[in-house]
Structures are given as C-alpha cells and as structure tokens.
C-alpha positions as CSV (number, residue, x, y, z in Angstrom):
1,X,12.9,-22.1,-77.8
2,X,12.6,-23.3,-74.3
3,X,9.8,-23.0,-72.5
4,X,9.7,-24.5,-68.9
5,X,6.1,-26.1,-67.8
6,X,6.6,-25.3,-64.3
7,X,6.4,-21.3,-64.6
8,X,3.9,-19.1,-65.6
9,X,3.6,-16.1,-68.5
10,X,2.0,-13.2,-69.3
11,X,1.4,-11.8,-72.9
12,X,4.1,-9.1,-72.7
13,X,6.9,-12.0,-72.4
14,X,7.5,-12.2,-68.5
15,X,7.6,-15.3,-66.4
16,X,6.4,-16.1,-62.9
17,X,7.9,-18.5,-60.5
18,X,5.5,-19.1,-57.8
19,X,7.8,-19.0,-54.7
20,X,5.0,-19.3,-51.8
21,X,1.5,-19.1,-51.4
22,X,1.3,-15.2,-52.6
23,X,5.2,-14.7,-53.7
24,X,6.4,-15.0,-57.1
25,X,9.7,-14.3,-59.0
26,X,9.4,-12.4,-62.2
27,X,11.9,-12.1,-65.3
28,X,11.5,-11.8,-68.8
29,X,11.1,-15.1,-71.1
30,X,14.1,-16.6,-73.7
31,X,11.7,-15.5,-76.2
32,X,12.1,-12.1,-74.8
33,X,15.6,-12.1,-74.3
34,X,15.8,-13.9,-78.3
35,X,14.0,-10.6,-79.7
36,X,15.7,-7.7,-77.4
37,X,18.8,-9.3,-78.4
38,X,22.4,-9.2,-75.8
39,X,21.0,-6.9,-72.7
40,X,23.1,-4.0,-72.0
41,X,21.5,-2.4,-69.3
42,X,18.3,-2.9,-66.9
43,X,17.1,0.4,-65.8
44,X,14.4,-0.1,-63.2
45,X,12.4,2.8,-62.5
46,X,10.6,1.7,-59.3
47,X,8.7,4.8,-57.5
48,X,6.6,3.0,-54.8
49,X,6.5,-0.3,-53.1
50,X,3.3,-1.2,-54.3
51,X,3.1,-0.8,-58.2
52,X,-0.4,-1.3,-60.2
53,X,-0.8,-3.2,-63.0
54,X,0.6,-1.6,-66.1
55,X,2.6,0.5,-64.6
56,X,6.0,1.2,-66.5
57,X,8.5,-0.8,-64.1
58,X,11.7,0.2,-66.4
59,X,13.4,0.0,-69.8
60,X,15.4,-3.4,-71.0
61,X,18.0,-2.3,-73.5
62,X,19.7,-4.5,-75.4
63,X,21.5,-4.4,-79.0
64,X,18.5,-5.5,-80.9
65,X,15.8,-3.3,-79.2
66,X,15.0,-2.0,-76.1
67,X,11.4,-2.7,-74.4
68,X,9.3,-1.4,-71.9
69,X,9.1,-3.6,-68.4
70,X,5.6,-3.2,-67.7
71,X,3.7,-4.1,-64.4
72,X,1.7,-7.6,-65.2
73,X,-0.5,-6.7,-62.5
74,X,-0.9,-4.9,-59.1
75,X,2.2,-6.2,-56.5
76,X,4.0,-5.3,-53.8
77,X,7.7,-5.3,-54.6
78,X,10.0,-7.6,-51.9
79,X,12.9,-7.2,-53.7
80,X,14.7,-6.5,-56.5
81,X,17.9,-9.0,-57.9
82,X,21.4,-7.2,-57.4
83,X,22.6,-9.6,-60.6
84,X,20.8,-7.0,-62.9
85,X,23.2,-4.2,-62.0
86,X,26.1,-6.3,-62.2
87,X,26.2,-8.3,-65.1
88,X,22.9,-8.3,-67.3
89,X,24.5,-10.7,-69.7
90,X,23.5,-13.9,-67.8
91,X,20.1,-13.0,-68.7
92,X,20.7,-14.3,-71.9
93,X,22.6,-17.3,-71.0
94,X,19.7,-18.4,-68.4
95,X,16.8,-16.4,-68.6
96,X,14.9,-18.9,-66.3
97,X,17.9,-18.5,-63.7
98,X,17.5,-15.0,-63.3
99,X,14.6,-13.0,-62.3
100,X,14.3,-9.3,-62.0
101,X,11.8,-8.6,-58.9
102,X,10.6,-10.8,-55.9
103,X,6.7,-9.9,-55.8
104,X,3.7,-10.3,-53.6
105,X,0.5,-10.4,-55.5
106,X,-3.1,-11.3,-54.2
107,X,-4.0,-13.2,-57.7
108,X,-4.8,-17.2,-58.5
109,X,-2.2,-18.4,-61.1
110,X,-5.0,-19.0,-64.1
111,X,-4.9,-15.4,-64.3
112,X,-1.9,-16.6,-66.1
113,X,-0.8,-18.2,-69.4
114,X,0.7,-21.8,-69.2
115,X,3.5,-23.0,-70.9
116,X,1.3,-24.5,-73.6
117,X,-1.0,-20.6,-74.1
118,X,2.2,-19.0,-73.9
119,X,3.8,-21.2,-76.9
120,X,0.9,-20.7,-78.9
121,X,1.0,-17.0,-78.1
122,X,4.8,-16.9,-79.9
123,X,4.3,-20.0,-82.4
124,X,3.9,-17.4,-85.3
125,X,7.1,-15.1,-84.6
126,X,9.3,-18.1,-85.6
C-alpha cells in the first residue's frame, strides 16, 4: 500500500495536500479506495461554504461498500474537482492524483497524522 510522505491524513482515511499557507487539497487514501472497492459514484452533499468539522460532506459508493465523506475539520470550501462527476474510476488508479475539494482551514498541520501515524493506524487491516 502506498503511502506518500509528503501528505497528510486523518483517521477516517482522507489525505491533505498542503497547497499554500491555509489551502489544502483533500481526497480519500489508496487504503480507502482498496476497502470501498471500484467507485461508482461521488455524491457530494455540500449545503454551505463553510462546513464544520464532522459534518457529512457526501456518500462514496463503490462495489465493495459505500462510506460516509465526513468533514475532517471546520473549512471553507474553494472548490470542488469536476473529475468526480465525470469519471470516478481514476480514483482508483491514482488516488493521490485526484482530490475531491480545495479547502481553506485555519489549523497547523500536527493536527494531522503523518505518513508514518497513518501506516500504523492501517498496519492491522492487512
């Protein structure tokens, strides 16, 4: 399972690109991708701009399972990746490639696991 060093995690299997000082790309992990299985369909269920921190963001179904895309903390949404709509399948080719949502937070990254907390966090699934 790869796991890039230069991104950050969060215990419900997303990743988080820092893009500027405040601006981060989001998706979900290959673990995540692994267990949910070939995506089918992304529904997003954005309300608001700003969403709060475990917050239902929208439903990833795929022929495995489906899961619950929840709100890792409190953002502003910037933007959302057209992709998703059109062809959710190169999520599972390159799930580091393709985020979901361009977000604004006012965090520090240790709030987040690193590649080494996050591998430990999946070590016993495999």
């Amino acid at each position: 399972m790869f796991i890039p060093k230069s991104l950050y995690y969060t215990e419900n299997h997303l990743w988080l690109r820092q893009i500027g000082l405040w601006d981060f790309y989001i998706g979900i992990t290959d673990y995540a991708q692994y267990k949910i299985g070939e995506i089918q369909l992304i529904e997003l269920e954005l309300k608001n701009i700003a969403m709060q921190k475990d917050i239902m963001l929208g439903i990833i179904h795929g022929i495995n399972q489906k899961i619950t895309f929840i709100a890792p903390l409190d953002c502003e949404i910037l933007a959302i990746n057209p992709i998703l709509q059109e062809n959710t399948s190169v999520i599972n080719k390159k799930p580091y490639e393709h985020w979901f949502l361009k977000v604004r937070v006012n965090i520090h990254k240790d709030y987040f696991l690193s590649n080494q907390e996050y591998k430990y966090l999946i070590k016993n699934d495999f």
